[in-house]
Each structure stands twice: as C-alpha cells, then as structure tokens.
KOLRO-456031 format. One record per residue (C-alpha): x, y, z; residue in three letters. Coordinates in Angstrom, 2 decimals. Example, Ala and Ser with C-alpha at 12.3 -4.5 7.8 and 13.67 -1.06 7.14 Angstrom:
% residues 2
{rec {12.30, -4.50, 7.80}, "ALA"}
{rec {13.67, -1.06, 7.14}, "SER"}
% end
This chain:
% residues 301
{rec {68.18, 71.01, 91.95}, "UNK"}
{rec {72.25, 71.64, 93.28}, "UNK"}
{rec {73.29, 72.76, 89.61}, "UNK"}
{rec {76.18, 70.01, 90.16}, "UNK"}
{rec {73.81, 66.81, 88.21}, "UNK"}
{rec {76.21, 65.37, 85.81}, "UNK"}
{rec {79.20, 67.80, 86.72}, "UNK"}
{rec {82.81, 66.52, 86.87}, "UNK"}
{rec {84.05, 67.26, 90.82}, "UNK"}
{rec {87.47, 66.86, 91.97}, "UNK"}
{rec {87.46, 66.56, 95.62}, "UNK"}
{rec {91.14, 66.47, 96.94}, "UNK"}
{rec {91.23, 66.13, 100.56}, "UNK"}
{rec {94.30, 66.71, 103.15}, "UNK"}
{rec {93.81, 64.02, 105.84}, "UNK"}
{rec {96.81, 65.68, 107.92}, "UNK"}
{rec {94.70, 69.32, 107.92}, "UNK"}
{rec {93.74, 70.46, 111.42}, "UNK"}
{rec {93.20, 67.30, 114.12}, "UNK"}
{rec {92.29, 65.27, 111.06}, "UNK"}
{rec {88.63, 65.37, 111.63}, "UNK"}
{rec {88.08, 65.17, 107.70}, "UNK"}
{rec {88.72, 61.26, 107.68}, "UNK"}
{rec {86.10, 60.85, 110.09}, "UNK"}
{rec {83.49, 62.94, 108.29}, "UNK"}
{rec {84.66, 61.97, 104.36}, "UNK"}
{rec {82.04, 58.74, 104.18}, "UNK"}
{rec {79.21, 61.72, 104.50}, "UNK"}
{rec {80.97, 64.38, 102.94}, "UNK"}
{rec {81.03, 62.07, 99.68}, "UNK"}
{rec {77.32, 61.10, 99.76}, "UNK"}
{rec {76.08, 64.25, 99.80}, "UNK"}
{rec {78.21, 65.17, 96.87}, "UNK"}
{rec {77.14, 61.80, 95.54}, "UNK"}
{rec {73.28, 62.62, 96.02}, "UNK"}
{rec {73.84, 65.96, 94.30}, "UNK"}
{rec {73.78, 63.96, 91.03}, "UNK"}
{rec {77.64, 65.13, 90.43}, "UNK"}
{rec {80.34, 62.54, 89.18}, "UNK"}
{rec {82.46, 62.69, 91.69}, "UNK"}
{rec {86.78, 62.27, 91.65}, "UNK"}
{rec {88.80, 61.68, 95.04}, "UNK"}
{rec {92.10, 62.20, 95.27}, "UNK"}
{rec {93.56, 62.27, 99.19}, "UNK"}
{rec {97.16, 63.40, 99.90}, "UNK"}
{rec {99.91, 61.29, 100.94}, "UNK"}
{rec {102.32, 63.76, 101.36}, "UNK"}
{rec {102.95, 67.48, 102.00}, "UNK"}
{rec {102.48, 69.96, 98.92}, "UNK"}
{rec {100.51, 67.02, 96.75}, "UNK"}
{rec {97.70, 68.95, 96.47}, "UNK"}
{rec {99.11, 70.86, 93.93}, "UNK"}
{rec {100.14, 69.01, 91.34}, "UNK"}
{rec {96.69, 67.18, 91.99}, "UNK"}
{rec {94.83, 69.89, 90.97}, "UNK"}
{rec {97.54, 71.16, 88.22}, "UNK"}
{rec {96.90, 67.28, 86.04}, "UNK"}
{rec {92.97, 66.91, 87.09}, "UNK"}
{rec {92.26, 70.36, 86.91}, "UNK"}
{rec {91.00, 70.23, 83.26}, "UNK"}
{rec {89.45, 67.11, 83.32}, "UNK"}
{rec {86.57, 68.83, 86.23}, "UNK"}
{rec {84.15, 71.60, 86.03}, "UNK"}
{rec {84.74, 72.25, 89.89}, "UNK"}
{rec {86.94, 71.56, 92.74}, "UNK"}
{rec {86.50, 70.96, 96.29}, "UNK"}
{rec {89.07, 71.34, 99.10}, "UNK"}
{rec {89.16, 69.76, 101.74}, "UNK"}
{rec {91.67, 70.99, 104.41}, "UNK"}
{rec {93.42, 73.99, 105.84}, "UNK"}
{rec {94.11, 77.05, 104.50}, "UNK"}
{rec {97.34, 75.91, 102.62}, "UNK"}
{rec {95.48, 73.47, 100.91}, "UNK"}
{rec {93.27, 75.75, 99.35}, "UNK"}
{rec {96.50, 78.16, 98.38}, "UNK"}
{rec {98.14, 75.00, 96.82}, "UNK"}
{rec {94.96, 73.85, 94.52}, "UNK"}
{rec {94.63, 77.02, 93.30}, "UNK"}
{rec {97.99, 77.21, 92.66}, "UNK"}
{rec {97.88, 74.04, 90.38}, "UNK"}
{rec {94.60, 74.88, 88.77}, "UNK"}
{rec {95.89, 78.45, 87.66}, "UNK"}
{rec {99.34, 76.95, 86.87}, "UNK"}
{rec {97.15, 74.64, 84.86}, "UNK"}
{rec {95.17, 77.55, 82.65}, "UNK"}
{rec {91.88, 76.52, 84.15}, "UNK"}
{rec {88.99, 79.03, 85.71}, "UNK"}
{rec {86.92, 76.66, 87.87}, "UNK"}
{rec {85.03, 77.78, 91.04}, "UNK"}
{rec {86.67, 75.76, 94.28}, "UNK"}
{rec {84.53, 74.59, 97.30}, "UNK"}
{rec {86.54, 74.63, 100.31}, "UNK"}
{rec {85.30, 72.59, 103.42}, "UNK"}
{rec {87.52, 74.14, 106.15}, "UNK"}
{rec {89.38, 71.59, 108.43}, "UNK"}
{rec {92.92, 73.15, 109.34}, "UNK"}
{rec {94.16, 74.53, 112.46}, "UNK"}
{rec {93.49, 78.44, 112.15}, "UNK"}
{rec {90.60, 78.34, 109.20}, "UNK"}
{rec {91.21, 82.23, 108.70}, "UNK"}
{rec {90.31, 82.45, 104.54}, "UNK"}
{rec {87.10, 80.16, 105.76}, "UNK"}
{rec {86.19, 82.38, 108.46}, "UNK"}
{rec {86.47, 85.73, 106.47}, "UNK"}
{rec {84.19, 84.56, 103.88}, "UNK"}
{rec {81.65, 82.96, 105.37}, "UNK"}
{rec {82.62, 79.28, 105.25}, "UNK"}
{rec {80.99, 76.65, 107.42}, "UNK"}
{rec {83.19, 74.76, 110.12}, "UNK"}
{rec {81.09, 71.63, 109.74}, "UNK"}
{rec {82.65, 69.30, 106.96}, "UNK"}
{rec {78.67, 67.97, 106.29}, "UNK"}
{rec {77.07, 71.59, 106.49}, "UNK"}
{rec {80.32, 72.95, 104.23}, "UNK"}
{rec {79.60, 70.57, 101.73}, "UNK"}
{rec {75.65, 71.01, 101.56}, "UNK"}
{rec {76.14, 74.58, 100.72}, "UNK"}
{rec {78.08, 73.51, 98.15}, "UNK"}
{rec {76.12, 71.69, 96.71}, "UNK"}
{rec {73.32, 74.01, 97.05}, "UNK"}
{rec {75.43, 76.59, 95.48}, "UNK"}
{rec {76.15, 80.28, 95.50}, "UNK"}
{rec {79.28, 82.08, 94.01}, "UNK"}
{rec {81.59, 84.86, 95.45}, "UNK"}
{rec {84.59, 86.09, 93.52}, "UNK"}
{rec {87.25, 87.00, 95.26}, "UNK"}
{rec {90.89, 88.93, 94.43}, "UNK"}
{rec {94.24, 86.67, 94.56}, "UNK"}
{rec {97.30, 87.79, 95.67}, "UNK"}
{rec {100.18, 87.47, 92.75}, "UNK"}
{rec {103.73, 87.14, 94.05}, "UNK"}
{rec {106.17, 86.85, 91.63}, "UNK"}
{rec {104.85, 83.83, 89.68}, "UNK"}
{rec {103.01, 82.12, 92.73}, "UNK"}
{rec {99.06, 83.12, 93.60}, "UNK"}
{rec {98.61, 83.59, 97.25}, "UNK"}
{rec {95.35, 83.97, 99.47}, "UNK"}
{rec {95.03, 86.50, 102.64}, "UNK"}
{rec {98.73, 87.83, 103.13}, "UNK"}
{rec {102.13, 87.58, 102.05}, "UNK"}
{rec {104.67, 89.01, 105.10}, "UNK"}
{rec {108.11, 90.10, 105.90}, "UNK"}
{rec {110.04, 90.47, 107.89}, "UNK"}
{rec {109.82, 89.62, 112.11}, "UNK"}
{rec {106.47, 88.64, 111.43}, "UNK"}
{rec {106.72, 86.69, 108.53}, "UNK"}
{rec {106.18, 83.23, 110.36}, "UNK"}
{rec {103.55, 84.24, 113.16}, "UNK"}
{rec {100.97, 83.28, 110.89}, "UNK"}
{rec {102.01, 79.41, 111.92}, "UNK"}
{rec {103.01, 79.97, 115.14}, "UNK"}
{rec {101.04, 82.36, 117.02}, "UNK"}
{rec {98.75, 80.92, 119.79}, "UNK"}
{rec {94.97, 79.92, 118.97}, "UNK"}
{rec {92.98, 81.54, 121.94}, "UNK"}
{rec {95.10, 85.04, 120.87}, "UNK"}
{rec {94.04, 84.91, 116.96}, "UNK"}
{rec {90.87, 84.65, 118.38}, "UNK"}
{rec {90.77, 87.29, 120.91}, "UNK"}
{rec {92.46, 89.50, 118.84}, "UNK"}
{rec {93.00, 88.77, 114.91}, "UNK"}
{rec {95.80, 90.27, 113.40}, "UNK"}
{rec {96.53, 92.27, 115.97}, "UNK"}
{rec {97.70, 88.89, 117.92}, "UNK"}
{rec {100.32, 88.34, 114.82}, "UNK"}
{rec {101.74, 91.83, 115.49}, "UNK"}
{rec {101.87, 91.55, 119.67}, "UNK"}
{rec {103.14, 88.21, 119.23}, "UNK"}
{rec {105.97, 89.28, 116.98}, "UNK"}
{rec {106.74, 92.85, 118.72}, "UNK"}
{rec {107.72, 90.77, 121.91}, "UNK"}
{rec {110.42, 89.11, 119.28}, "UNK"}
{rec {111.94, 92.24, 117.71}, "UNK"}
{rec {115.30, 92.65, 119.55}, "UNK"}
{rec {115.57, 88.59, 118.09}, "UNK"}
{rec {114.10, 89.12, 114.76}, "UNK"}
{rec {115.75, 93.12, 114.26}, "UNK"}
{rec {114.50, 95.71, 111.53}, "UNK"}
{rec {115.18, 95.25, 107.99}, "UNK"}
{rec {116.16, 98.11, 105.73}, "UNK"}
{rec {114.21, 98.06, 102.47}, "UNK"}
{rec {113.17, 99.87, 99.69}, "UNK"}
{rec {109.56, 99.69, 98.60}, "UNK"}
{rec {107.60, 100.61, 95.56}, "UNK"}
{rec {104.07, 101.23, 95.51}, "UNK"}
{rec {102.62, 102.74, 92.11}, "UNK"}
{rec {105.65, 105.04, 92.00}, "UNK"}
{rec {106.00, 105.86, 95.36}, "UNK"}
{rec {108.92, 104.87, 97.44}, "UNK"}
{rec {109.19, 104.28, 101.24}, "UNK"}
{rec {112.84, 103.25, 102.36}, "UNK"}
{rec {113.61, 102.43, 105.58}, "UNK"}
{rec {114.26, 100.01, 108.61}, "UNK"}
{rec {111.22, 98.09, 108.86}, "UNK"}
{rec {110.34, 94.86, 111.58}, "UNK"}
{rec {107.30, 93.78, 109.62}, "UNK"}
{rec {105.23, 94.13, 106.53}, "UNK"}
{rec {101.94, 92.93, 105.20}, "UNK"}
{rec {100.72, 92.86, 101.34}, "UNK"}
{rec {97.37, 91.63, 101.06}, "UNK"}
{rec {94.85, 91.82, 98.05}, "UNK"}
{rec {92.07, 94.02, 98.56}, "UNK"}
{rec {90.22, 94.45, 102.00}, "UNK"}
{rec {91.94, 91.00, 103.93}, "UNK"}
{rec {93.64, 92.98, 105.71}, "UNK"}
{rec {91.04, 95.21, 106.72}, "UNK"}
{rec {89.09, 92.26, 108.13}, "UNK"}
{rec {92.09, 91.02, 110.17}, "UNK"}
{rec {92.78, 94.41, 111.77}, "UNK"}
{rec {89.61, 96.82, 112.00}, "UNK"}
{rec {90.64, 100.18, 109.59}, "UNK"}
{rec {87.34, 101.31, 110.58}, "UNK"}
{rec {85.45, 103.82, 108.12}, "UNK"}
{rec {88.75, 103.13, 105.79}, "UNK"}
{rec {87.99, 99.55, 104.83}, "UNK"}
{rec {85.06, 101.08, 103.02}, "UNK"}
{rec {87.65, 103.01, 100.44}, "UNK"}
{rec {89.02, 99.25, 98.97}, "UNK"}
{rec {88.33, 98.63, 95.65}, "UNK"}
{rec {88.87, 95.65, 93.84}, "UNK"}
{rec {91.97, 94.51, 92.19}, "UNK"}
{rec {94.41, 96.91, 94.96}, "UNK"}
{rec {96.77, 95.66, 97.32}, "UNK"}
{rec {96.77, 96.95, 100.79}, "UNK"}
{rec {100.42, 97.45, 102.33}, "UNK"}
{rec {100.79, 97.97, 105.93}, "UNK"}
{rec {104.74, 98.50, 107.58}, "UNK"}
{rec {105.72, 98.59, 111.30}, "UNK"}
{rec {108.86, 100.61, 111.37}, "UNK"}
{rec {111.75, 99.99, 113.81}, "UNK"}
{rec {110.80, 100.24, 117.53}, "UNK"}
{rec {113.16, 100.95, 120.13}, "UNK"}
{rec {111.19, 99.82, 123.20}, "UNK"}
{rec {108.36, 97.63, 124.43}, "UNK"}
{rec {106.12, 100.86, 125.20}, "UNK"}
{rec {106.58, 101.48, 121.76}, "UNK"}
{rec {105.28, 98.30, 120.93}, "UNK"}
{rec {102.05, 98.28, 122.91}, "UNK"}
{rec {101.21, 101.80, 121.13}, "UNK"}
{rec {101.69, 100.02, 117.89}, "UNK"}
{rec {99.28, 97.07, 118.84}, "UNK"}
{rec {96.73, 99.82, 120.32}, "UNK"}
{rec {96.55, 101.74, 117.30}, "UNK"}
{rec {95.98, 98.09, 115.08}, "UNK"}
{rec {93.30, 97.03, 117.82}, "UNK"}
{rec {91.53, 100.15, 117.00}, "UNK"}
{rec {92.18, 101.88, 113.82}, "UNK"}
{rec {93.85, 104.87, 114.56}, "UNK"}
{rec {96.59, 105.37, 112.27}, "UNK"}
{rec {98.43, 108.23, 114.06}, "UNK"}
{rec {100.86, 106.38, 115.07}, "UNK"}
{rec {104.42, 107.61, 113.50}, "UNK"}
{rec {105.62, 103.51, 113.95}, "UNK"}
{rec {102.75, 102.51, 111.16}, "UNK"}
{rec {102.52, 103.27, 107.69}, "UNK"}
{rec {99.16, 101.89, 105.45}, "UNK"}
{rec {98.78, 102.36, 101.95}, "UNK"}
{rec {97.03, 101.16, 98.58}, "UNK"}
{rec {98.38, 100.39, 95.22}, "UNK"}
{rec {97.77, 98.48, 92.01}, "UNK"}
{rec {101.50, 96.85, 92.13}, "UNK"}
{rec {104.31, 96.67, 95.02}, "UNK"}
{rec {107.77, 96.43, 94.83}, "UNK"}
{rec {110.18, 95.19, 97.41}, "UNK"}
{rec {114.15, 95.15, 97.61}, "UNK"}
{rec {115.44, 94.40, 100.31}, "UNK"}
{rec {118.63, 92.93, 102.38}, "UNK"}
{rec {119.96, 89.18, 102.77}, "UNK"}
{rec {118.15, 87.25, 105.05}, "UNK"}
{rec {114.64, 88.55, 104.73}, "UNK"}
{rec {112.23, 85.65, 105.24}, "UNK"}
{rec {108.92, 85.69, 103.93}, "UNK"}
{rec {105.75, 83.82, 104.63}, "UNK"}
{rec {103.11, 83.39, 101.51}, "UNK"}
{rec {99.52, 82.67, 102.30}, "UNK"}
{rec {100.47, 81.84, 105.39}, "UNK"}
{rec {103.26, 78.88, 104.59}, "UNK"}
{rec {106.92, 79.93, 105.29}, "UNK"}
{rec {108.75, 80.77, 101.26}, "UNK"}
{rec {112.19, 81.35, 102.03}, "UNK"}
{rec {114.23, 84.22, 101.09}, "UNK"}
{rec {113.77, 86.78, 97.91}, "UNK"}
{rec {115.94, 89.93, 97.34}, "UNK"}
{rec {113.31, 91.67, 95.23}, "UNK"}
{rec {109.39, 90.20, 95.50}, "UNK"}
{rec {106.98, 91.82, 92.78}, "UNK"}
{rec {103.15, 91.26, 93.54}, "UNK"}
{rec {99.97, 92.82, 91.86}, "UNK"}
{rec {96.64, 91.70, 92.60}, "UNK"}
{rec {94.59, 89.50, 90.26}, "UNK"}
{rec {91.17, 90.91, 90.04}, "UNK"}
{rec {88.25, 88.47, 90.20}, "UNK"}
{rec {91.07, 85.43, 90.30}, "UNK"}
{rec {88.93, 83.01, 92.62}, "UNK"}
{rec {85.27, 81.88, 92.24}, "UNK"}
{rec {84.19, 80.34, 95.67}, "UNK"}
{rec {81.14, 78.08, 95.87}, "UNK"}
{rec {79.41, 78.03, 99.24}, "UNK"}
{rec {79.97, 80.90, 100.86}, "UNK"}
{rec {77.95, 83.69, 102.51}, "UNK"}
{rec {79.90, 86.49, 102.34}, "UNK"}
% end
C-alpha cells in the first residue's frame, strides 16, 4: 500500500530542466505513479515560468504534486500552490543542472527511483524562505554574488559547495564593487559596504558552507544571514574563502547572524538572485521565514 490509491496527483514536468533526461524517463515515471493506484494529471511546460500558474489553477483540484525538473521548478510550483491557498505535500524528481534543494534533502537523482519513493511515501517539512510577497527555497543573495548561483562551474559546486559561489565571485569584486546597505535583523542594524550577502531559512546555509558545531544552534522558523564586507585585495579574498571552507568565523571580512525577520535598504543597482533565479532590482527587500511552509514526499533527510 503507497497511501496515493485513489489520490488526485498533479505531475507538472519541465522538459527543458537539466540535459532533458526527464522526456526520456516520463513513459516509466508515469506507470509507476499509475500502478500506485493514484489518478494521475500531466501537465508539461511549453515555456519558461509555466509551472507556476500550473500549479496556482490545478493546485486545488489535487491532493499532491509532483515536480519534475530543476530547482526553479520546484520554487515556481510552490509559488503557485501557496499563491493559490493550498497546503499539499510536493514530490520533486530532481532533473536540473545543479540539483542543490534535491541533494540537501535526500532526493534521489534517478527519475524512476525518485518517483518510487514517492510513491512509497515519507514526509519531511521543511522552512520557506518569504521575500517580500514571493516564497523562495535555499537562498536569496545580493550583491556580487547574487548570480553565481547560475553561473558558477559544476566540478567547483561540487568540490567545494558554497564556498565555490563565494571564490567564484571574490575573483569578480573589482567588476561587481561593494554595496553600501543598511540591514535589519530583529532590531539590530549592520550598515556598511558589503560585496555579497546570503539570507537563507533555517540551516541551508549551514549545509552549503560547514558552520561546524554552530549549525547545531538553528532552530526552526530563523533566517540565517551571512555578509562578506568590502575586500581590498585578492589575499583578502582567499582568507575569506578559507574561513567559509572551514568554519572559522574570525575573520573581520565575515559577519553571520540569526533572526526571525531581515531588513534590507540598500543603493540603486543592487541585483538580487531568489532561489537561485536572477529577480532584478529592490531598494528595500523584507523576508521572514515561514515555519513548516513545505511538506516534501520522498525524501530521506
């Protein structure tokens, strides 16, 4: 018995995710959702950001949602099925390039395999980033950073983790210059000239960069705020990356901290990247974290 016999799934699928291997697996992917007794809905993108509004009109038809795709595509259905009021748990068979929400949490790689543990079930609850009135996944960034999420080479992320996203970026800063902002966190104020910053809800970022015996301080329902100050030279740089690759925050170029809400104001021209997908500009960004705000179904961790 799955627990999915006579359940309403919405499978929306992103054929353009990763190097499309999800049109080659689908035929399977839907008979084992098929022989899980479920009644099963397809809907497959034609075009970027569809996902969305997909799950936003279907959403409260279902009583669960699979995605099938890259990380975006699981930002954008739970975008729509928030947007839409609705509280199902989402299956995610990871197929994009860099798979990083899949990998912290203990998805399967293997479209077939993904989707049997779905179907087998198992729930994990997991905080959501709240940015303004959008819900992001893993990280929302500023600042020279704010696109290396994209961009950064796959053999690095690998290597490395995070800690790629910040090299990567440091050898940009004389291109991509500090920023002078004014942040808020519960009350507390840090202004200053900053290259990069991170918000992420609860202990993502502590899994992308290793905090050590810190990580075990997160609690549920906090944001974690991380700021690389302006540096003046590339030394400077490889101290920063140093002290990310191994959790030693005595480094007067870093600043971590924890808070129920954040605040930022900053100058024209700061770019920021949500969930990993480049947002454009915002003068003053609010984000909290929603506790709880996503049931996944199928993974280990």
């Amino acid at each position: 018995m799955s627990g999915l016999e006579g359940k309403r799934l919405l499978l929306i699928v992103n054929p353009a995710a990763g190097k499309a291997v999800i049109t080659r697996r689908l035929p399977r992917v839907e008979e084992i959702f098929e022989e899980a007794g479920c009644i099963l809905t397809e809907r497959i993108t034609s075009a970027p950001g569809e996902e969305e509004e997909l799950a936003y009109s279907l959403a409260p038809q279902h009583d669960m949602i699979v995605s099938a795709g890259g990380d975006g595509t699981l930002y954008r259905i739970l975008n729509g099925m928030l947007r839409a009021g609705c509280d199902l748990p989402i299956g995610h068979i990871p197929c994009g390039s860099t798979n990083e929400f899949a990998s912290a949490h203990g998805l399967h790689g293997s479209p077939e395999r993904a989707a049997r543990r779905i179907a087998e079930g198992g729930e994990i609850t997991v905080d959501v980033g709240v940015f303004g009135e959008r819900y992001f996944l893993g990280t929302a960034a500023f600042g020279a950073f704010s696109w290396m999420g994209y961009t950064t080479d796959q053999s690095m992320k690998n290597r490395f983790g995070y800690s790629a996203y910040i090299a990567e970026g440091l050898r940009g800063m004389k291109r991509n210059g500090p920023h002078h902002l004014i942040i808020t966190a519960d009350g507390v104020v840090y202004e200053g000239d900053y290259l990069f910053g991170a918000v992420c809800a609860t202990d993502e970022l502590s899994r992308r960069v290793r905090f050590g015996r810190d990580r075990h301080g997160v609690k549920t329902g906090e944001l974690e705020l991380l700021l690389v100050k302006s540096i003046k030279n590339i030394s400077d740089a490889g101290s920063v990356v140093r002290s990310l690759a191994t959790g030693k925050y005595d480094n007067s170029a870093l600043l971590f901290a924890r808070a129920n809400e954040i605040t930022v104001e900053n100058e024209p021209g700061l770019l920021w990247s949500i969930g990993g997908e480049s947002s454009g500009e915002f003068r003053t960004a609010s984000i909290r974290a929603l506790k709880n705000g996503l049931r996944i179904r199928g993974a280990s961790k």
